[in-house]
C-alpha positions in Angstrom: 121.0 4.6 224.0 117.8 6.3 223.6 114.6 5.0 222.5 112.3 6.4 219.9 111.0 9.7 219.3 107.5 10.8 219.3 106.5 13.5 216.5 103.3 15.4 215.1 103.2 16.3 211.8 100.3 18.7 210.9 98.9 17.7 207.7 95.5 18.5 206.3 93.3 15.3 206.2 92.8 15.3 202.1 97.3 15.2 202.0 97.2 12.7 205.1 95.0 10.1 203.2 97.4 10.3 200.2 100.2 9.3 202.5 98.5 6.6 203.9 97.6 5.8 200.9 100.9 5.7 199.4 103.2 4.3 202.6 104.5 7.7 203.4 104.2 11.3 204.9 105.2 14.7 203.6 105.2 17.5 205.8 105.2 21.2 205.1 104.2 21.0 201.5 107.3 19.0 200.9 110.1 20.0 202.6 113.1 18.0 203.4 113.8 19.8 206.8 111.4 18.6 208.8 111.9 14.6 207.5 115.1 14.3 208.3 114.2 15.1 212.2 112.5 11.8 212.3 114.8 8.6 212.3 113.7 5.0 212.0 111.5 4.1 214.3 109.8 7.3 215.9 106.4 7.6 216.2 104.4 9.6 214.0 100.7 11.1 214.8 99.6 13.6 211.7 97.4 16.3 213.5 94.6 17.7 210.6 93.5 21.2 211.8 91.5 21.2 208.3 89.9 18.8 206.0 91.1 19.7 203.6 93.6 22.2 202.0 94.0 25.5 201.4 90.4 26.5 202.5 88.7 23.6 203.9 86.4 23.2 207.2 88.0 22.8 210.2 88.5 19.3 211.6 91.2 19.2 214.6 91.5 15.8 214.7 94.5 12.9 214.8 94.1 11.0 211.6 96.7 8.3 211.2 99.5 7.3 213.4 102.6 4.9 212.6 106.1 4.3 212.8 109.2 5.8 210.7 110.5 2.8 208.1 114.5 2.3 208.3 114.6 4.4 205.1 116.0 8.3 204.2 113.7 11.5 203.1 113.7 11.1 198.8 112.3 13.0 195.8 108.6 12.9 194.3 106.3 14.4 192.3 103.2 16.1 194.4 101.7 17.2 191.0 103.2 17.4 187.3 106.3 19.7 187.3 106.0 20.2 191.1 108.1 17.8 193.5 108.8 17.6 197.4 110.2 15.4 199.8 108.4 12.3 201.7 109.6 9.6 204.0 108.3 6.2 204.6 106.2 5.1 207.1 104.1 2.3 208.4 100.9 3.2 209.0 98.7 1.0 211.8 95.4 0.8 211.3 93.7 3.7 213.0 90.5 5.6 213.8 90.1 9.1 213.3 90.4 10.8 216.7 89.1 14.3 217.5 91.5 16.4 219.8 88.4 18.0 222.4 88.1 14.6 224.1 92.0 14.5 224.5 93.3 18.2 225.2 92.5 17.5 228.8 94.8 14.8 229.2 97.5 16.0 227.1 100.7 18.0 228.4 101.2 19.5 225.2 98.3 21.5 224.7 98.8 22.8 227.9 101.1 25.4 226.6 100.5 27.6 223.6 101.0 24.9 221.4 99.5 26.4 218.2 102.4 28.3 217.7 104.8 24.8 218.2 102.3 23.6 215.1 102.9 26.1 212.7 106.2 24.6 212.4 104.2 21.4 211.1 106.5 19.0 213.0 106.8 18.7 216.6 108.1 16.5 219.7 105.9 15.0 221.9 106.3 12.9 225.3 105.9 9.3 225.1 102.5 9.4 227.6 100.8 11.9 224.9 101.9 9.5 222.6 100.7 6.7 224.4 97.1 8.8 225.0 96.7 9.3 221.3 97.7 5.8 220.0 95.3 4.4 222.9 92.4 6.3 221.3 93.5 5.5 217.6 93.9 2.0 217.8 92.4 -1.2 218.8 95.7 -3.3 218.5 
């Protein structure tokens, strides 16, 4: 049996604090394919490369971090007549961690990793994980 997974999602801050928010995340503007890669359990860190979106100022920092709820991708409205897919998560209580102090120490952004991001879901390794959470949380 193998443990749980480790994901990004890259989100922009403003959709990131609605999730929070709300108990979930949505990825890629609402998608379902990217959800259903994450299964109970896995860790979740949402990566902002913006403040805001489409056209706000660039942040590049980790802004909440949690754990997939035992619960399937379903239906919602993002804004009248418009709906996507989210998925529910628990989010811990976290601090808003830039990625310069990080990179360093992390073995994904050794590689060309922007290109992994576009996807706006990706696998990490547990240590990454582990780095990130460390800086994100007190618990």
């Amino acid at each position: 049996m193998t443990g749980p997974r480790h994901w990004i999602g890259v989100v922009s801050r403003d959709h990131v604090r609605k999730g929070v928010a709300g108990g979930f995340a949505m990825l890629n503007h609402g998608k379902l394919g990217p959800l259903t890669a994450l299964t109970p359990g896995d860790g979740l860190i949402c990566y902002s490369p913006k403040a805001s979106y489409p056209d706000g100022p660039p942040l590049k920092a980790f802004t909440a971090i949690g754990t997939v709820r035992d619960s399937q991708p379903y239906k919602a409205e993002m804004a009248p007549g418009r709906t996507g897919f989210r998925r529910d998560i628990d989010w811990w209580k976290a601090t808003e961690t830039l990625l310069a102090p990080l990179g360093d120490r992390l073995e994904f952004t050794r590689s060309n990793w922007g290109l992994v991001a576009r996807r706006g879901l990706f696998e990490i390794n547990a240590a990454d994980f582990q780095t990130i959470r460390d800086a994100m949380t007190t618990e």
